[in-house]
N, C-alpha and C positions, 0 to 999 in steps of 0.2 A: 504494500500500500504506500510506506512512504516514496521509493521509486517512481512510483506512477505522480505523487506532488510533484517528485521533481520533475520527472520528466515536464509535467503541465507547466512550470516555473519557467523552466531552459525553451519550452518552445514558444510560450508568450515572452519572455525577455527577445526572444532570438527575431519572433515576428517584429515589435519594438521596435529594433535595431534596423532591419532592413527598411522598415518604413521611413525611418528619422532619415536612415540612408538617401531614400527616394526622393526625399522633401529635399533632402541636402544637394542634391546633386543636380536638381532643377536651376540656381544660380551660379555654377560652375558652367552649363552647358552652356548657359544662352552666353555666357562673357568670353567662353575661352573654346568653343567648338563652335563649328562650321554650321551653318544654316542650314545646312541639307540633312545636316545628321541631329542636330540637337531641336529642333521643331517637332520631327516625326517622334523621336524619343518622348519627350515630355508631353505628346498628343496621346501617346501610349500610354504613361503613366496618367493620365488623368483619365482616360479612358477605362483603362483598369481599376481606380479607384470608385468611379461614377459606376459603374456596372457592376459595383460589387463580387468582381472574379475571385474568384476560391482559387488556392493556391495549398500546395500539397501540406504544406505547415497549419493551416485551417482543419482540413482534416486531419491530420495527428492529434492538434490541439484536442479537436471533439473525439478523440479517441479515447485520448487521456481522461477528458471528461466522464466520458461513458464509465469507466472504470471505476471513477471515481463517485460517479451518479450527481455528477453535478449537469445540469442541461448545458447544450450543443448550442455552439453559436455560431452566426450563417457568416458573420465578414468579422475581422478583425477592428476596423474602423469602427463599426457601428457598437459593437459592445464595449469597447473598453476606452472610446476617445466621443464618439456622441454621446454615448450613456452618461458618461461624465461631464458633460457640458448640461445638460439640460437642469 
C-alpha cells in the first residue's frame, strides 16, 4: 500500500514538472527559435491542453488511484490546478 502513495506522489510530482516545463518553454520558443518551428509547437501545446488529451502518466496516475480507491481523474489541469482556483 505504501508503494502505490508513492508511486501516486512521483507521478503527480513528475506530471507537475512536465507541465511547468511546457509553460516554460513557450517564452524560450517565441524569443530564440525560428517561426516555423516555435508557432506550430506552442499551437500544439495549447491545443493539447484545450482538448484535454490524456497522456500515458494520467493513466498510471488513475491506476494508482484505483489501488488506492481514491477516484480517477480525467486531465491533470483540471483537478489539481482548476480545482484549486475556484
Amino acid at each position: 500500500m505504501t508503494h502505490h502513495k508513492i508511486g501516486l506522489a512521483l507521478t503527480s510530482l513528475l506530471h507537475g514538472i512536465i507541465l511547468f516545463l511546457m509553460a516554460g518553454i513557450v517564452p524560450y520558443l517565441i524569443l530564440h527559435v525560428s517561426a516555423w518551428i516555435a508557432f506550430p509547437t506552442i499551437l500544439l501545446f495549447v491545443n493539447f491542453i484545450w482538448t484535454g488529451g490524456a497522456v500515458p502518466l494520467t493513466d498510471l496516475e488513475n491506476s494508482f488511484r484505483k489501488k488506492l480507491g481514491r477516484p480517477r481523474i480525467h486531465c491533470f489541469i483540471g483537478h489539481y490546478i482548476t480545482n484549486m482556483l475556484k
